[in-house]
C-alpha positions in Angstrom: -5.6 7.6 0.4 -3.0 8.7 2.8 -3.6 8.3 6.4 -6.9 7.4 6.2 -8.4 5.1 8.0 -9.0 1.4 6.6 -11.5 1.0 5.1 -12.0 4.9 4.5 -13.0 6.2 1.6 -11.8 9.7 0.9 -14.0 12.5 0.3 -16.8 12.4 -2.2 -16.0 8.8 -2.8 -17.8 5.5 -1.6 -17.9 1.8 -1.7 -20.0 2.0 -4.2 -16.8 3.8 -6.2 -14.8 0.6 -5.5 -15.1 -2.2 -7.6 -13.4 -4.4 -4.7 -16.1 -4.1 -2.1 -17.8 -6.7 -0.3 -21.4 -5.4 -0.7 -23.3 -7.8 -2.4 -25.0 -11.4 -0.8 -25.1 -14.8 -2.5 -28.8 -14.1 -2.6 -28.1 -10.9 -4.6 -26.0 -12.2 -6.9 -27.6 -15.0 -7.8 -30.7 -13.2 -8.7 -28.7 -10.6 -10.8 -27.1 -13.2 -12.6 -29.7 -15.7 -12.6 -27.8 -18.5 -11.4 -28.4 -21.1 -8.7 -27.1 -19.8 -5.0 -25.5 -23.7 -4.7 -23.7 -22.6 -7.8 -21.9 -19.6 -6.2 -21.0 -21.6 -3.3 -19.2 -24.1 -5.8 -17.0 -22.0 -7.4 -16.1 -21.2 -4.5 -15.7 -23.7 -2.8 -13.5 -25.1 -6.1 -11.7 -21.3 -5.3 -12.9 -20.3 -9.0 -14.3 -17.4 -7.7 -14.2 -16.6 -4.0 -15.3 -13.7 -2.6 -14.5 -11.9 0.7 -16.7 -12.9 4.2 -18.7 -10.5 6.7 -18.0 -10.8 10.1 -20.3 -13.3 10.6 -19.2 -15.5 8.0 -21.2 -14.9 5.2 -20.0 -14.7 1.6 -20.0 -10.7 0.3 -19.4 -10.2 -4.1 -17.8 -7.0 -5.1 -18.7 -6.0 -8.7 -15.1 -7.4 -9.7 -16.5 -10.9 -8.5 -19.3 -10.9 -10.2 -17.9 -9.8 -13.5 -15.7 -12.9 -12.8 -18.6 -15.1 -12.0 -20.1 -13.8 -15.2 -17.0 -14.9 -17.2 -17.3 -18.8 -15.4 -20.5 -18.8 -16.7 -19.8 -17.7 -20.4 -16.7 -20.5 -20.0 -19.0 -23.3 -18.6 -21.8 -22.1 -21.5 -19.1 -23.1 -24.1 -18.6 -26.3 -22.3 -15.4 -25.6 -20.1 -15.4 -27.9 -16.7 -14.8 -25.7 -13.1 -11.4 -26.7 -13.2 -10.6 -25.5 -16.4 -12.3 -22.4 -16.4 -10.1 -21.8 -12.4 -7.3 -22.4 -14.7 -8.1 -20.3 -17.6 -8.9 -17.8 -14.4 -5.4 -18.7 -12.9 -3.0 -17.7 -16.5 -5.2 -14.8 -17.0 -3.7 -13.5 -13.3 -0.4 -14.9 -14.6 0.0 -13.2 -17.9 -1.2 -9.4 -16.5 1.7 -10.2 -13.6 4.5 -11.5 -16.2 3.1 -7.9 -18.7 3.8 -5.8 -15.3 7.5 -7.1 -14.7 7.9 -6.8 -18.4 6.9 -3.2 -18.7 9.3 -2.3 -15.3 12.1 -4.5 -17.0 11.6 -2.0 -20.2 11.7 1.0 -17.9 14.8 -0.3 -16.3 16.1 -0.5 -19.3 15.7 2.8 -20.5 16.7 4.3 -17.7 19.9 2.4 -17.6 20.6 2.7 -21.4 20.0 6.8 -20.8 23.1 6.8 -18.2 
C-alpha cells in the first residue's frame, strides 16, 4: 500500500482480506465461539487478549483475535490459569521476535562473510 489512505484497502481487496480488522462485536464473538461475553471482557481486561475499540468505545475482534481467544480457551480447557495462558501468549510473541533478529543476524552474516 503506497500512498493510500489509512485505512485503505487497495484495489480488489477488503477488510475482510485482513486478518487485523476490527469487525467483529463481543456479542459476535461470543456466539461463534460459544463462550460467555463476561469472559471476553476478562481476558481482556487481564490484557490476554485485547482487541482494538470503535469510536465509541466498544470492543471490535479481528479474526487474529479470535484465533487467539480460541487458543485461551484450548489452554484454560487443559487447566492453564489467565495468567499463565497471557504468559504462554507473552514467549510465544517473544520467541517469533528473537527467530526474526536471528534470521537478519544470519543475513548479515552472509553478506559480510561474501565481502
Amino acid at each position: 500500500m503506497s500512498a493510500e489512505l489509512p485505512g485503505a484497502y487497495p484495489v480488489g481487496l477488503s477488510a475482510m482480506d485482513d486478518e487485523f480488522a476490527p469487525m467483529f462485536s463481543v456479542g459476535q464473538v461470543a456466539s461463534m465461539l460459544e463462550v460467555q461475553q463476561a469472559f471476553l471482557r476478562r481476558i481482556d481486561q487481564q490484557q490476554v487478549v485485547s482487541p482494538q475499540r470503535s469510536a465509541g468505545g466498544q470492543r471490535r475482534y479481528s479474526r487474529h483475535d479470535i484465533g487467539q481467544i480460541r487458543q485461551v480457551v484450548v489452554l484454560m480447557g487443559e487447566g492453564m490459569t489467565l495468567a499463565a495462558v497471557r504468559r504462554i501468549i507473552e514467549l510465544e510473541f517473544e520467541v517469533i521476535r528473537l527467530r526474526r533478529e536471528r534470521d537478519e543476524l544470519l543475513a548479515r552474516l552472509r553478506r559480510l562473510s561474501v565481502e
